[in-house]
N, C-alpha and C positions, 0 to 999 in steps of 0.2 A: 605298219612301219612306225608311223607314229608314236603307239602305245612301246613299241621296242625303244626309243629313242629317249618317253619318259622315265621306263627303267631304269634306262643306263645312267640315266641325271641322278636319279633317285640315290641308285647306287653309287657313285661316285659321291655326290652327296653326304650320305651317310659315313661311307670312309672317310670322308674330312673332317667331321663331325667329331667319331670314334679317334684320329689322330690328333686332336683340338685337347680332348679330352682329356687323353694319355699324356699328350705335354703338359695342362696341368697339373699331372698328378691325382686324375681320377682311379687311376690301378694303382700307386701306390702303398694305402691301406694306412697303418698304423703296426707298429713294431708289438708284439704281445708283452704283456706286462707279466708273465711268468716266463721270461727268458730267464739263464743264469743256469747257474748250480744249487742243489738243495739236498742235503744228508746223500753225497757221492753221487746224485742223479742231475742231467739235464733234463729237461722240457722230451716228454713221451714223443714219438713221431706223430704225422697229422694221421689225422683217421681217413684218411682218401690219400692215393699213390702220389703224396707231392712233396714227400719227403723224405730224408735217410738219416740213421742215427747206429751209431758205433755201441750203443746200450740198447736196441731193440729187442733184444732177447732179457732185458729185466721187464716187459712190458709181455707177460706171457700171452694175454688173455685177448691183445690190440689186435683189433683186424688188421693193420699192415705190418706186424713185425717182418713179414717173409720180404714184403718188397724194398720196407726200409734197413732191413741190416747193410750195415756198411763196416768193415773191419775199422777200428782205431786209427792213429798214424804213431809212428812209431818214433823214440825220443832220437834227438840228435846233438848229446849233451844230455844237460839236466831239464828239466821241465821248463825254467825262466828261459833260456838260451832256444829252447822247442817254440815256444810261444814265439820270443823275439822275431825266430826266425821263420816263421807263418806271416807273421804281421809282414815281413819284406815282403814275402811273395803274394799276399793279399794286397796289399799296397798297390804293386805291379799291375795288378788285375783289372781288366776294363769294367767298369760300370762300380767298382768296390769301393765302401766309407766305412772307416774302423768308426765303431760307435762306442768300443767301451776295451779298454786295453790296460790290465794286469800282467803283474808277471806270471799268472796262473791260468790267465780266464781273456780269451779274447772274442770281441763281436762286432760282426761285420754287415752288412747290407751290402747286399748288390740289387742296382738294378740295371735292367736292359735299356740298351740305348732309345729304340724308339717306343714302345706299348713304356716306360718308365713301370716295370713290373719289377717288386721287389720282394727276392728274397732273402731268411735271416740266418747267417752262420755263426756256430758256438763252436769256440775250441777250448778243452780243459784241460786241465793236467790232470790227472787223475794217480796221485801218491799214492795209492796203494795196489793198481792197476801197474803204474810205470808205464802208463800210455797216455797220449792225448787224445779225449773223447770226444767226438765230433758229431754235430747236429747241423744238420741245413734242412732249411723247408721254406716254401713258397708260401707269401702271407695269403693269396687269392687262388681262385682257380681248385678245380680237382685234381689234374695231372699237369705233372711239370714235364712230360715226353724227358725224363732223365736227367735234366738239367742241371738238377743238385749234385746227384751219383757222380755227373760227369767232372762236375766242377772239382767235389772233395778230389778225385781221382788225379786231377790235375796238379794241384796241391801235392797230393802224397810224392808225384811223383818229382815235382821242384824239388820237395825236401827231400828226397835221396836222391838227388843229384848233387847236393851238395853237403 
């Protein structure tokens, strides 16, 4: 009984430790330094399920193209008006900070309320596509259990709503 008792310390414990940590800012990470646009491409998906990208299919050869395709979003308006209107509805969005906002090119961080886990969103405009090309991925971790998919998804659907 004893020995059950220092478990449960231990464990308890350790959770506080693990949420100590998280506040601040041990998951976090750092933003990669090849986010952006470059000759019509965003940043490749991650090479582990922790990410989706609207160009996975120019990435023939990636082990995750299949789990990261994610369709585009589609314009509402011209491309500057598309972006605008991303950034409101990412604004809205719990845990979200625009880090870098063009009229072409927008990027976001979110992260989670309590583990402060951050992930990075790229939205483009892509002129000769006529779509905005979307990247989300988790800076940590192998699986984001969908969290990106789900987020983009969220998004597309603000934007045709209005």
């Amino acid at each position: 009984m004893q020995t059950l008792k220092w478990i449960a310390l231990g464990a308890v414990g350790l959770a506080a430790l693990v949420l100590l940590a998280a506040y601040f800012g041990a998951f976090s990470s750092h933003a990669p330094a090849n986010l952006g646009h470059r000759n019509g491409k965003l940043k490749p998906p991650s090479k582990t399920p922790n990410s989706v990208s609207s160009q996975a299919d120019l990435w023939v050869e990636h082990p995750m193209q299949d789990y990261a395709r994610i369709a585009p979003l589609p314009l509402k308006g011209d491309g500057a008006a598309t972006i605008a209107r991303i950034k409101t509805i990412v604004e809205a969005m719990p845990g979200a900070e625009v880090t870098q906002s063009q009229d072409d090119y927008l990027r976001v961080q979110f992260s989670t309320r309590l583990m402060k886990f951050v992930d990075d969103a790229e939205f483009w405009f892509d002129p000769a596509s006529g779509v905005v090309q979307v990247r989300s991925a988790s800076r940590l971790g192998r699986k984001d259990f969908g969290v990106n998919r789900k987020r983009i998804e969220v998004i597309r659907a603000r934007l045709a709503a209005h």
